[in-house]
PAVEXKE-973466 format. One record per residue (C-alpha): x, y, z; residue in one letter; residue number from 1. Coordinates in Angstrom, 3 decimals, always signed. Each point is the difference from the previous one (the first is absolute). Example, Ala and Ser with C-alpha at 12.3 -4.5 7.8 and 13.67 -1.06 7.14 Angstrom:
REM PAVEXKE-973466
{{+12.300; -4.500; +7.800}; "A"; 1};
{{+1.370; +3.440; -0.660}; "S"; 2};
REM end
This chain:
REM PAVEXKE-973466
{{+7.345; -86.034; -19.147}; "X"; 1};
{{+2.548; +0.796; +2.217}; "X"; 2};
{{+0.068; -1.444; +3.979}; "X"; 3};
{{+0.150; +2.529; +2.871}; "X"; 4};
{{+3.117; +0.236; +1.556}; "X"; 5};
{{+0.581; +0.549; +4.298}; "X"; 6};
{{+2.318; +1.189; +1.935}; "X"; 7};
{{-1.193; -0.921; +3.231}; "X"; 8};
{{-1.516; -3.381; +1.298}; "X"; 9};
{{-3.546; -0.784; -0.961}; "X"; 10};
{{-1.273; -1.138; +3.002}; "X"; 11};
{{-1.846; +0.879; +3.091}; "X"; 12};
{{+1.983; +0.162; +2.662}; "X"; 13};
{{-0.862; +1.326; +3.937}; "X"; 14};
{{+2.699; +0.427; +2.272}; "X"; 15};
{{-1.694; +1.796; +2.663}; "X"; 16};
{{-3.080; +1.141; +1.195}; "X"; 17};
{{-1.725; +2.456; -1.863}; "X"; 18};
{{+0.516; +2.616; -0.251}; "X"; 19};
{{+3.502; -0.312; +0.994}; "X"; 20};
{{+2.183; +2.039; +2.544}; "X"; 21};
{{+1.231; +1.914; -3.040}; "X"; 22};
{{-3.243; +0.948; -1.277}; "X"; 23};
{{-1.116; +0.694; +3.668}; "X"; 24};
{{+2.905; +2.249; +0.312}; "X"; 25};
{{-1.121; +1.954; -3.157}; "X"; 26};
{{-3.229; +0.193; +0.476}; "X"; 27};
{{+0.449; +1.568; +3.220}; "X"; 28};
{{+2.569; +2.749; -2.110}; "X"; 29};
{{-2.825; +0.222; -2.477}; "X"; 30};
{{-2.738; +0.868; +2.842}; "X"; 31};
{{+2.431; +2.778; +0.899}; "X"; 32};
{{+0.113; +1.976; -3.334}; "X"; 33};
{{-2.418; -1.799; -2.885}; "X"; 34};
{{-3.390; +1.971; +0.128}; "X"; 35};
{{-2.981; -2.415; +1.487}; "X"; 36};
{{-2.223; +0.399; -3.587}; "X"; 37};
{{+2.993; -2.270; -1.839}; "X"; 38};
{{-0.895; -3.170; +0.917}; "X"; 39};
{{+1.780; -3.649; -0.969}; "X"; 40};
{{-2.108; -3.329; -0.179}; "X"; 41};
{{+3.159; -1.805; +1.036}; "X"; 42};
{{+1.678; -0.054; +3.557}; "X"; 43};
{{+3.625; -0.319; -1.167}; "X"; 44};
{{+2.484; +1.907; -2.236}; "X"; 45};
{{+1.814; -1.232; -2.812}; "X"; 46};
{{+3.217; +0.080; -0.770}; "X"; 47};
{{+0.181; -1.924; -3.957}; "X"; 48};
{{-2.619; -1.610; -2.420}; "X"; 49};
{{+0.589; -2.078; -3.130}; "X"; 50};
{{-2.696; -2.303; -1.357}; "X"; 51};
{{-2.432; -1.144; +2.306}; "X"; 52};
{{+1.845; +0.935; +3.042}; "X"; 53};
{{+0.174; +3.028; +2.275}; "X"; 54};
{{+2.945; -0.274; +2.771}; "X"; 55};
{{-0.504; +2.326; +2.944}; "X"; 56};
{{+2.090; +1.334; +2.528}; "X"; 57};
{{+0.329; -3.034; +2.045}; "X"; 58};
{{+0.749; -2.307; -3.120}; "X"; 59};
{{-3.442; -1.799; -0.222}; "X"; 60};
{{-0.416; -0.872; -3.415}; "X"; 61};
{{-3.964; +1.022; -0.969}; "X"; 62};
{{-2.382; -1.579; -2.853}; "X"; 63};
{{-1.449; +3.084; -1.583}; "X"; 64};
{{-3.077; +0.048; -1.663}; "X"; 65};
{{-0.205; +4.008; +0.147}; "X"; 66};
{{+2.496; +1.418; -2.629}; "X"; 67};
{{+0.493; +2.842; +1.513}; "X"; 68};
{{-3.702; +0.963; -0.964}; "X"; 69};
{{+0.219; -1.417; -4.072}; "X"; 70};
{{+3.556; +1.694; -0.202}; "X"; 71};
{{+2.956; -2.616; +0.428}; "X"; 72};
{{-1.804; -2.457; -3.018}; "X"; 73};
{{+3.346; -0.671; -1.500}; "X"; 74};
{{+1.251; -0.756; +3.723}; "X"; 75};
{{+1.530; +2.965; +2.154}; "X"; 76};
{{+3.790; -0.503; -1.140}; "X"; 77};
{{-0.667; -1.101; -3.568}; "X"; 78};
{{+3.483; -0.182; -1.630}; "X"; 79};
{{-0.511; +2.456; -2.732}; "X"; 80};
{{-1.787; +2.849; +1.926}; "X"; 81};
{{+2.755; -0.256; +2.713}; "X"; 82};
{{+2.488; +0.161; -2.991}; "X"; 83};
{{-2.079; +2.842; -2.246}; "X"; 84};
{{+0.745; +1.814; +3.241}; "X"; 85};
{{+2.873; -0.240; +1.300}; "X"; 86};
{{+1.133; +1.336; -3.344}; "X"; 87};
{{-2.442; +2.505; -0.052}; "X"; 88};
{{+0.791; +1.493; +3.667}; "X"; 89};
{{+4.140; -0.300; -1.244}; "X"; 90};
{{-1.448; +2.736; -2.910}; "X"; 91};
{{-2.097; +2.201; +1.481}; "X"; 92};
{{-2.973; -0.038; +2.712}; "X"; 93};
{{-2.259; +2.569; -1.278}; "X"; 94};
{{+0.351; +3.240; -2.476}; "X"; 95};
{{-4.059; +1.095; -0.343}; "X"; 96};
{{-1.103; -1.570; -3.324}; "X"; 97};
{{-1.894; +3.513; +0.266}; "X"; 98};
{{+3.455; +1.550; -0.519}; "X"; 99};
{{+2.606; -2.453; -1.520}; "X"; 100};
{{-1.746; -2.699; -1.225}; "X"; 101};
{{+1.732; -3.954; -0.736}; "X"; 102};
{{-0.569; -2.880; -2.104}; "X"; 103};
{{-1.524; -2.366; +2.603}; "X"; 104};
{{-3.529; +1.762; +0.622}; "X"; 105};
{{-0.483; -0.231; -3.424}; "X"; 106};
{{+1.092; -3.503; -0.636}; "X"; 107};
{{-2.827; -0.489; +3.274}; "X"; 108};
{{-2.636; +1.387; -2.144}; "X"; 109};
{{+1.240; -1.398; -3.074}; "X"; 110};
{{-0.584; -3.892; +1.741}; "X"; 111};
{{-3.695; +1.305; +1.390}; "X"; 112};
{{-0.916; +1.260; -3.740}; "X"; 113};
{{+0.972; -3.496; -0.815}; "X"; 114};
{{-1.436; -1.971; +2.948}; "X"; 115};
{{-3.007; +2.210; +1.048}; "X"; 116};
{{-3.244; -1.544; -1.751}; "X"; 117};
{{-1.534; +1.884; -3.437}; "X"; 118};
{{+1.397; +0.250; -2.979}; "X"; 119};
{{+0.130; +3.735; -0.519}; "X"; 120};
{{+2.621; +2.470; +0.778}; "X"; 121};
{{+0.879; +0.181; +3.119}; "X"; 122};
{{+2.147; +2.829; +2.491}; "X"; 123};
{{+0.404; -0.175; +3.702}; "X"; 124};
{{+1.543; +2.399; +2.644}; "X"; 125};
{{+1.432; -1.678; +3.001}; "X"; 126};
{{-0.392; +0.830; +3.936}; "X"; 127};
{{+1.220; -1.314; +3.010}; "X"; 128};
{{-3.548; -1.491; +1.642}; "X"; 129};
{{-3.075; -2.294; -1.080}; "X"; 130};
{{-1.972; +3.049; +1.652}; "X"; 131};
{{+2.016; +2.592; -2.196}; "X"; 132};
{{-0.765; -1.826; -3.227}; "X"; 133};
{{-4.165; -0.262; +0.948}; "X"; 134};
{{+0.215; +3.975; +0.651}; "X"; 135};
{{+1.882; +0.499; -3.570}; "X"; 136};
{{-2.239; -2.303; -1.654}; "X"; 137};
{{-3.171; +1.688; +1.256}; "X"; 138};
{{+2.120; +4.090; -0.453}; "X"; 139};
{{+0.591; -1.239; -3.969}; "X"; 140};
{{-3.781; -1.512; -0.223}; "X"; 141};
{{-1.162; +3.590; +1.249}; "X"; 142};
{{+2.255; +1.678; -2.062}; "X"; 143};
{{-1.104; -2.018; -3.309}; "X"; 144};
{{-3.775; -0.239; +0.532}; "X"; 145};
{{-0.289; +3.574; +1.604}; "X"; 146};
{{-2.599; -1.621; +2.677}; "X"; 147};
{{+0.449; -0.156; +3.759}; "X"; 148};
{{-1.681; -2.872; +1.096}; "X"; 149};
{{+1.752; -3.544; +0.944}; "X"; 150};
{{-1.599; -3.241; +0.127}; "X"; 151};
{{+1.436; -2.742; +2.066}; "X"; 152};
{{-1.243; -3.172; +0.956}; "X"; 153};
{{-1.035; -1.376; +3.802}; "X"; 154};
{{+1.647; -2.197; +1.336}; "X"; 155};
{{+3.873; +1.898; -0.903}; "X"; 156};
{{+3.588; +1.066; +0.946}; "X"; 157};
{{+1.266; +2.489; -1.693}; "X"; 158};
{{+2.875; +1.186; +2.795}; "X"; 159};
{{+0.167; +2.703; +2.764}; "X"; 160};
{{+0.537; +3.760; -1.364}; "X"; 161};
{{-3.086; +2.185; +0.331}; "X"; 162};
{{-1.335; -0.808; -3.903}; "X"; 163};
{{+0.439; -3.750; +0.262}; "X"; 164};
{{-1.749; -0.159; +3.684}; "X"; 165};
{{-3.132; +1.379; -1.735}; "X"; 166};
{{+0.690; -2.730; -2.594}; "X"; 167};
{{+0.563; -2.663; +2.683}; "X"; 168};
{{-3.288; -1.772; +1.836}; "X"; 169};
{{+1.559; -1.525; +3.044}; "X"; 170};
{{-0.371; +2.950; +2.809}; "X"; 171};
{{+2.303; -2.118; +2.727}; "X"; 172};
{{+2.544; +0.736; +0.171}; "X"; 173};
{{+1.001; +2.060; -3.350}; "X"; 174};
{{-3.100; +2.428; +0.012}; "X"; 175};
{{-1.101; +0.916; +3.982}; "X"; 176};
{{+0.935; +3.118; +1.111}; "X"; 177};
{{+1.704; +1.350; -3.091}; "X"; 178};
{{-2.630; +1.639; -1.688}; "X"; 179};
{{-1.193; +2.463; -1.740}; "X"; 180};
{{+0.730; -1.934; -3.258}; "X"; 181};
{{+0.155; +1.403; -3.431}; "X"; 182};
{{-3.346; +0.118; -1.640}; "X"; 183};
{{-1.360; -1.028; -3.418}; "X"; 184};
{{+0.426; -3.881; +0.989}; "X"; 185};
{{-2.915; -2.257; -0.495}; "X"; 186};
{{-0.279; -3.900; +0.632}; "X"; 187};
{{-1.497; -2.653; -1.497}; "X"; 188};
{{-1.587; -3.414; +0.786}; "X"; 189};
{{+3.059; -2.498; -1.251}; "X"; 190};
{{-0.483; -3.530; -0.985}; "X"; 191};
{{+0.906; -2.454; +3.064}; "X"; 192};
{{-1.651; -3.297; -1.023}; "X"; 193};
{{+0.510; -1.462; +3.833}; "X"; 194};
{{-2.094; +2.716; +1.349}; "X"; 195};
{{-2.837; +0.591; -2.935}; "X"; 196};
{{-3.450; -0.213; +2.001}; "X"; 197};
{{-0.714; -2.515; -3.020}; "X"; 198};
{{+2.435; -0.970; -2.937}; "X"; 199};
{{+0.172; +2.310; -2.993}; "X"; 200};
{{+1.960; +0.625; -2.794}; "X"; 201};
{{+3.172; +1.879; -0.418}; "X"; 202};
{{-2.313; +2.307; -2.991}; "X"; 203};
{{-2.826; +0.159; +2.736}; "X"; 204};
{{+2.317; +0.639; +2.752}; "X"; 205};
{{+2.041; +3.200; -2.681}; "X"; 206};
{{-3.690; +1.319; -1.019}; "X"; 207};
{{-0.922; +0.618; +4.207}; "X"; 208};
{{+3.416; +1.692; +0.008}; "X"; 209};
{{-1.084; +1.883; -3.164}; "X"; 210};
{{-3.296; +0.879; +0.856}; "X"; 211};
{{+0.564; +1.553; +3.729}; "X"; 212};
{{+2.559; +1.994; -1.742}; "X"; 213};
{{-2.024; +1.002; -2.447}; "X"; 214};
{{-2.727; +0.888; +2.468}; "X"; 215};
{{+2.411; +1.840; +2.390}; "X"; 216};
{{+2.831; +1.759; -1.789}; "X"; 217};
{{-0.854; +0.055; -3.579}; "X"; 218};
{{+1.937; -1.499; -2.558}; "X"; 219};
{{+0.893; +2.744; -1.844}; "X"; 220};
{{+1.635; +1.656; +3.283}; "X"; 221};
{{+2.403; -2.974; +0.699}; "X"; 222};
{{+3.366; +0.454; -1.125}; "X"; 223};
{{+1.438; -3.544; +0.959}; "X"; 224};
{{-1.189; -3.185; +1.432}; "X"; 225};
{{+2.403; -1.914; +2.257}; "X"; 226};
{{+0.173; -3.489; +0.853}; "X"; 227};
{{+2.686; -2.967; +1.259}; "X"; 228};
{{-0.699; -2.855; -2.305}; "X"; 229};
{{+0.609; -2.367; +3.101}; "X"; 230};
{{-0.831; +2.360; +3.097}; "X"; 231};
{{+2.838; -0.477; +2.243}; "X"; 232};
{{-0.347; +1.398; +3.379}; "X"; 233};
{{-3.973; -0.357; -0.028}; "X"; 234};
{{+0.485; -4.037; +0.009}; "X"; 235};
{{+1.439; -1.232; -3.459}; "X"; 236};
{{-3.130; +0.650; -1.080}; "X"; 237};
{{+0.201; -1.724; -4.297}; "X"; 238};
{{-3.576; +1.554; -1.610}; "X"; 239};
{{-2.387; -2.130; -1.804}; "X"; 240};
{{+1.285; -0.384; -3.999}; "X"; 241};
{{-1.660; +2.555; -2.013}; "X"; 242};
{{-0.032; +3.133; +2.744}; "X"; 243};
{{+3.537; +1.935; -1.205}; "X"; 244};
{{-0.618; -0.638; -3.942}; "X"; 245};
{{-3.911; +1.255; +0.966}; "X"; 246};
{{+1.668; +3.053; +2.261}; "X"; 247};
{{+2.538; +0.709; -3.085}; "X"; 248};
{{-3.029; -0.060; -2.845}; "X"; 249};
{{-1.741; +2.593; +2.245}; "X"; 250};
{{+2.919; +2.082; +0.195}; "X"; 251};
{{+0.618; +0.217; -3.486}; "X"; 252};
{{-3.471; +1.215; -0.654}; "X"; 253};
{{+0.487; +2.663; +2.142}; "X"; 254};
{{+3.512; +1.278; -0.258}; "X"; 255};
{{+1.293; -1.045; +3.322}; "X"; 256};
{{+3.149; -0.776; +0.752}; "X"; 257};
{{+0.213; -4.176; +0.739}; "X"; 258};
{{+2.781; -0.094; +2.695}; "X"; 259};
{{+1.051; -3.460; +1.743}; "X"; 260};
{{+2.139; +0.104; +3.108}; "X"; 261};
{{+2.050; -3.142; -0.169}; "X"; 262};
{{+2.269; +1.269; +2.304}; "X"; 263};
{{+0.010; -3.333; +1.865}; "X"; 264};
{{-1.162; -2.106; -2.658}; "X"; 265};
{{+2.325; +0.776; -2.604}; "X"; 266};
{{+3.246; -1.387; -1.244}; "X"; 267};
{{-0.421; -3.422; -0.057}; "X"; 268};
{{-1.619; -0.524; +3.595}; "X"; 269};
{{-3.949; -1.257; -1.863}; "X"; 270};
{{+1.576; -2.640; -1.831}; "X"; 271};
{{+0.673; +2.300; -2.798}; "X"; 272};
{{+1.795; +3.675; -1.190}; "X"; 273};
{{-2.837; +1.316; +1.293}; "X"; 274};
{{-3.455; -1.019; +1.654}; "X"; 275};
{{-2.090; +1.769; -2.483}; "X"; 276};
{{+1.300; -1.977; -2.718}; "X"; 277};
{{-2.294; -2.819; +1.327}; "X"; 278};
{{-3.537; +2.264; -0.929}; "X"; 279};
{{+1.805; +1.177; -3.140}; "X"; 280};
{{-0.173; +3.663; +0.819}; "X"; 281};
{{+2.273; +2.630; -0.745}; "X"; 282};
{{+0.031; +2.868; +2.310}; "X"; 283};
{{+0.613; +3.425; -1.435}; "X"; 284};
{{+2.213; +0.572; +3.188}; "X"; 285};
{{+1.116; -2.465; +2.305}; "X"; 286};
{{+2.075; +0.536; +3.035}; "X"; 287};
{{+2.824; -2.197; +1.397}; "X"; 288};
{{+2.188; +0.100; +3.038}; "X"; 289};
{{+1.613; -2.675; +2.067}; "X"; 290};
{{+1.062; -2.960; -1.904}; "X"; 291};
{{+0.769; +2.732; -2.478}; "X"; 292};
{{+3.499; +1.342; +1.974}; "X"; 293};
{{+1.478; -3.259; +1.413}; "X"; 294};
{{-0.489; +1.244; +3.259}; "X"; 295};
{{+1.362; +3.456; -0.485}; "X"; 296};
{{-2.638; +2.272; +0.081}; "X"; 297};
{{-1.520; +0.638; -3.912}; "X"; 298};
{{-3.386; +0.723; -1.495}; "X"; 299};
{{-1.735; +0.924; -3.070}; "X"; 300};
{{-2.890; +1.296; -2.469}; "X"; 301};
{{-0.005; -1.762; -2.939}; "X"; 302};
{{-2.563; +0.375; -2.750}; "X"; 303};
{{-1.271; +1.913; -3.722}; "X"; 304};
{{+2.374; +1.842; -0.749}; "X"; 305};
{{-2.765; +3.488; -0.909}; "X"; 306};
{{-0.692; -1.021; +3.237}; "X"; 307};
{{+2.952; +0.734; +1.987}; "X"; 308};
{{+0.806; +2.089; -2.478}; "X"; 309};
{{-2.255; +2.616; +1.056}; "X"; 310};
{{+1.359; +1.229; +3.067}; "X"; 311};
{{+2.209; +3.346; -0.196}; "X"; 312};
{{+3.651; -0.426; +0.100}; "X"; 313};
{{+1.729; +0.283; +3.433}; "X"; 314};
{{-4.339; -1.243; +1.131}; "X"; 315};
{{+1.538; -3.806; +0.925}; "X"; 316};
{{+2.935; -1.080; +1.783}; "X"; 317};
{{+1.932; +0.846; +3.531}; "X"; 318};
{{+3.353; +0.110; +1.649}; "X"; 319};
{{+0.273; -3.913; +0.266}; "X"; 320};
{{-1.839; -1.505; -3.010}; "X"; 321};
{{+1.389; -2.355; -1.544}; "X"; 322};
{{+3.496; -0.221; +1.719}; "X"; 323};
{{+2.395; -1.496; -1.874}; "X"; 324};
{{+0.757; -2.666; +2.970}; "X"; 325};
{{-3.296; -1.007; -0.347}; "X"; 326};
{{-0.384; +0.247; -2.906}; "X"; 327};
{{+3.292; -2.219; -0.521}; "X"; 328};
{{-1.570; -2.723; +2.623}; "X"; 329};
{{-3.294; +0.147; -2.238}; "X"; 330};
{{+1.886; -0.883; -3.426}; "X"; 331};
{{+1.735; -3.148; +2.548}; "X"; 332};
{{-3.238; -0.741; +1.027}; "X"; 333};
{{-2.195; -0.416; -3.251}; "X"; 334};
{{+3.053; -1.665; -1.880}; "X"; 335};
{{-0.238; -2.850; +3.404}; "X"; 336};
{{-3.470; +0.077; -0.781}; "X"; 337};
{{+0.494; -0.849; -3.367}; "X"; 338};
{{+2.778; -2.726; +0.286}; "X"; 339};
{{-1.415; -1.806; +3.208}; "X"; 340};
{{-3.966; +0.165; -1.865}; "X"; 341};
{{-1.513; +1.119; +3.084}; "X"; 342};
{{-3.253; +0.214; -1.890}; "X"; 343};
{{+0.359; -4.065; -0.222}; "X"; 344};
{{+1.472; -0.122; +3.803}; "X"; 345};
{{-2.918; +2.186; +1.396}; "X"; 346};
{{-2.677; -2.369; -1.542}; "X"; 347};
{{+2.065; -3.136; +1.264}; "X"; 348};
{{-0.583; +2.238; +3.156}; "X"; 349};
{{-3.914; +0.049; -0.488}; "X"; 350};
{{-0.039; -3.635; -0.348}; "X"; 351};
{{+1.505; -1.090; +3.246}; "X"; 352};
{{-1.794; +2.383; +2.104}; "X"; 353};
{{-3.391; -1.376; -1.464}; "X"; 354};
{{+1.007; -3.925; -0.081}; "X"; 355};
{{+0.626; +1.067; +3.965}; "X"; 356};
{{-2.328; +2.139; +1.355}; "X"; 357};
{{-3.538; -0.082; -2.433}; "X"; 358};
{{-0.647; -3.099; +2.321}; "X"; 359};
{{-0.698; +2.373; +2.619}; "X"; 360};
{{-2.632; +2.276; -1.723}; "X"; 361};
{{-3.632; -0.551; +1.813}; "X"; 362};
{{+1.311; -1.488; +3.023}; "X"; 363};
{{+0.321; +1.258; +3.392}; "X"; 364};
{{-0.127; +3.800; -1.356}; "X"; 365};
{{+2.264; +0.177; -2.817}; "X"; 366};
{{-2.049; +1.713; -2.398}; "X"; 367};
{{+2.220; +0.421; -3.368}; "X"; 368};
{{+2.763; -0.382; -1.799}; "X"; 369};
{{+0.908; +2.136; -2.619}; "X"; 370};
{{+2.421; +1.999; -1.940}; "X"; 371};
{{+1.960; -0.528; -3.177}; "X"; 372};
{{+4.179; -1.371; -0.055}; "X"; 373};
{{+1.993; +0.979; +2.687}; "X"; 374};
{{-2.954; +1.780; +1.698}; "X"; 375};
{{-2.430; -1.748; +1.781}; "X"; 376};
{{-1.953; +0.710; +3.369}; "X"; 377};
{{-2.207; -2.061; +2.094}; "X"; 378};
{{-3.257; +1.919; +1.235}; "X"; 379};
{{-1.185; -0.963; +3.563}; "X"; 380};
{{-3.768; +0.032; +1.241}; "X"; 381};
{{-1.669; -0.724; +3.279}; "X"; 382};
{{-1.446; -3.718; -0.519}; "X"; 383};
{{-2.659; -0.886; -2.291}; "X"; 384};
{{-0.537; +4.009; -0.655}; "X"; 385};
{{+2.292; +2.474; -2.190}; "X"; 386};
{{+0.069; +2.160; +2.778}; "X"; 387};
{{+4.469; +1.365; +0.231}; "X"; 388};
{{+1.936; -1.743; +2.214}; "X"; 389};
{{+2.594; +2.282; +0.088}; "X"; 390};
{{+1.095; -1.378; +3.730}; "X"; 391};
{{+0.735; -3.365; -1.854}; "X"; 392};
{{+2.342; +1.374; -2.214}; "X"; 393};
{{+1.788; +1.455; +2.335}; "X"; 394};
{{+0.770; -2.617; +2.759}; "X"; 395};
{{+1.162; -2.535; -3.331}; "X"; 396};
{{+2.299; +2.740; -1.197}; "X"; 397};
{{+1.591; +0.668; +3.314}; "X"; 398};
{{-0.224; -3.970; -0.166}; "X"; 399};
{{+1.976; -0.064; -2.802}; "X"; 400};
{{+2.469; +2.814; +1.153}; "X"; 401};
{{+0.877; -2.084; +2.845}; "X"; 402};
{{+1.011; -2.599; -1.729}; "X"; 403};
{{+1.694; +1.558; -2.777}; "X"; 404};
{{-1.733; +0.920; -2.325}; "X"; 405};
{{-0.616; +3.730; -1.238}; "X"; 406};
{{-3.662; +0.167; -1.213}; "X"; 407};
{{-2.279; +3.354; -0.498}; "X"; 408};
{{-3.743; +0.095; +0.403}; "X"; 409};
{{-1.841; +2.467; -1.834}; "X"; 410};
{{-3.938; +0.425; -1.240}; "X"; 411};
{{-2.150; +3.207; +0.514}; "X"; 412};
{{-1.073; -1.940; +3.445}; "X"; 413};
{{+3.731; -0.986; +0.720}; "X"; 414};
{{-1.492; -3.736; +0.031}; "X"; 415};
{{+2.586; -1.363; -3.126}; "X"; 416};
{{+3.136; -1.448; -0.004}; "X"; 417};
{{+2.122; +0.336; -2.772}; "X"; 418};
{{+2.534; -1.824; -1.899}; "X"; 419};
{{+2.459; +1.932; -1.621}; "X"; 420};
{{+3.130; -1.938; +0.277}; "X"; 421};
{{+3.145; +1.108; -2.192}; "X"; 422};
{{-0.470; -1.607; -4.282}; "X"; 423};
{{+3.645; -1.632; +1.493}; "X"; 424};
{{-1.577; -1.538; +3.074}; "X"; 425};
{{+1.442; -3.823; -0.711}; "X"; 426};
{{-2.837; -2.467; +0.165}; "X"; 427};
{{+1.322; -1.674; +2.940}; "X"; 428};
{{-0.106; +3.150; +2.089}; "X"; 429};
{{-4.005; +0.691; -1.644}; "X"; 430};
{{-1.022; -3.658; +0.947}; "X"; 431};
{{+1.110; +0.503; +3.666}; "X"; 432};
{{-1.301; +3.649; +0.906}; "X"; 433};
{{-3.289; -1.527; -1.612}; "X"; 434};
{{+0.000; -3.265; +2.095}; "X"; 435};
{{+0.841; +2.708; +2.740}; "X"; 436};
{{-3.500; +2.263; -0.621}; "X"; 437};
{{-1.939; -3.773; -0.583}; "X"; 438};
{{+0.836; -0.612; +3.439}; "X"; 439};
{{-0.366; +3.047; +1.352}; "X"; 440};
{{-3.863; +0.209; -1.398}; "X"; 441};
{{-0.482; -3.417; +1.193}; "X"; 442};
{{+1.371; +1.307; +3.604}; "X"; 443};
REM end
């Protein structure tokens, strides 16, 4: 196994106030022309990123434990993506693989038919979103089962176009206001063990899924169940062992299409390839985005190849999928991924978060710790009840951002905080930003 290599100091560093006059000066440009609904968790603007770091506009050196939301795991200036494309910009930026196609989209889905799990054939097409690949995923499940309806579990995040609002349960702030949303979507009770009136089984958990669905849609009229093996945005929310392989059995009984969204939790970020691997299911589609591109903007639909198969010729693709710069930074990226084992470095990850903060769990309202690798989120309550603290979570992440340290909160209450540093974070940096958010509960 390779070490990471930097280009820029790891270390946190503040040399002003933050945010900075630089970042002031930008946000007040920003206020002037960026549309109110795009919002930023941080206050200041940055300017380069390499590791664990994030520099901003006024040279304050940042600890981040956000990744650009899952993307920058091999780092955001990995050596090899920067070098896959730069060469790959010096070619050509874009021809349409819809009209002149090129070698690196298929070497892309050549390395997810090797990586994705099953062994089975495989195909993929590639987009440009994690929302894009959820819509083709559920358009080829449609298309293959000739049923309408879509199951998807509570609790999710499946992005912000029309189709994957529906699919998403958090109304504020992706759903308010923005409906109607395209019908034939049904949800299901998902396994969260911290929030189970009383504790169950991952089998008991999958057979209340099974059996509302059953009751209320109809097996026979679902054309694809959909699922995040770790639920991301609803809290890092791992289900109890047995649920997916239970949810999988079912499907196969009934000719639905198995899909698993590990849009977030993929490539390396669980501990392994892919979070799945750890209930030893294999979807018949799974979707994958972020991590995926490197930090260029890539996504795909991977799965049976009759599957994807099935849909009509010129039915999947657009303008931008699977742009050869990305797809150039995504070849970078999973070769880093493969030299640095970030599998290995994101379960080194897992371990120092837990040796710092499981201390905390059941006092003075921090309710949980969970999550799997490089993805872990701490779930606040009101004292001595389960009740969301969502307040909490807030006031320790700004906390955090003034003193540093780049930290998202998520959870279908918006009472999490998560850790989702960079694989390359150096151990150092990991020990201090945690040190930082000990203190910060404590405070």
């Amino acid at each position: 196994m390779s070490e990471p290599i930097y280009h820029l100091p790891q270390e946190r560093r503040l040399v002003t106030e933050l945010p900075g006059p630089r970042s002031r000066e930008l946000a007040a440009r920003r206020d002037a022309v960026v549309a109110a609904g795009v919002s930023s968790s941080s206050p200041f603007y940055a300017t380069a990123a390499d590791g664990g770091v994030l520099i901003d506009a006024d040279g304050n050196s940042m600890i981040d434990l956000g990744a650009g939301i899952a993307v920058t795991s091999v780092g955001a200036s990995a050596p090899k993506v920067v070098a896959n494309v730069q060469d790959a910009v010096a070619n050509f930026t874009h021809t349409s693989f819809a009209t002149t196609p090129y070698e690196s989209y298929i070497e892309v889905c050549e390395k997810l038919a090797e990586l994705t799990p099953g062994d089975f054939e495989k195909k993929s097409v590639l987009v440009s979103s994690g929302a894009e690949a959820v819509e083709n995923a559920v358009k080829i499940a449609r298309h293959h089962t000739g049923r309408a309806a879509v199951a998807v579990a509570e609790n999710a995040f499946h992005g912000r176009t029309n189709l994957t609002m529906a699919l998403t349960s958090k109304a504020m702030p992706y759903k308010a206001g923005f409906g109607p949303f395209a019908p034939e979507i049904y949800h299901f009770p998902s396994s969260y063990p911290y929030r189970e009136p009383a504790p169950i089984s991952g089998e008991e958990a999958a057979r209340r899924a099974i059996d509302h669905l059953e009751t209320t849609v109809g097996a026979e009229r679902i054309a694809c169940l959909l699922q995040e093996p770790i639920q991301g945005e609803g809290g890092f929310i791992v289900p109890a062992p047995g649920y997916l392989e239970s949810l999988q059995a079912w499907c196969r009984a009934h000719g639905i299409v198995f899909i698993l969204d590990e849009i977030q939790c993929g490539f390396c970020r669980s501990g392994r390839w892919f979070a799945s691997e750890y209930d030893g299911v294999e979807p018949d589609l799974i979707t994958t985005a972020k991590a995926l591109g490197g930090g260029l903007p890539l996504a795909a639909v991977t799965g049976r190849a009759e599957i994807v198969d099935s849909a009509q010729a010129g039915g999947l693709g657009g303008t931008y999928g699977g742009n050869p710069v990305s797809c150039a930074a995504s070849l970078g990226a999973i070769e880093t991924m493969e030299d640095w084992d970030l599998p290995a470095r994101a379960r080194a990850i897992e371990a120092v978060i837990r040796a710092k903060v499981e201390p905390l769990v059941g006092e003075g309202g921090v309710g949980d710790l969970r999550g799997r690798g490089a993805m872990m989120a701490v779930e606040f309550v009101e004292p001595g009840t389960v009740r969301p603290d969502a307040a909490r979570a807030g006031r320790i992440a700004r906390t955090l951002l003034a003193q540093g340290v780049v930290v998202l909160t998520c959870g279908i209450h918006g009472n999490c905080i998560r850790f989702l540093p960079p694989l390359t974070i150096p151990g150092s940096l990991l020990d201090e930003a945690l040190d930082l958010f000990v203190g910060a509960v404590a405070a």
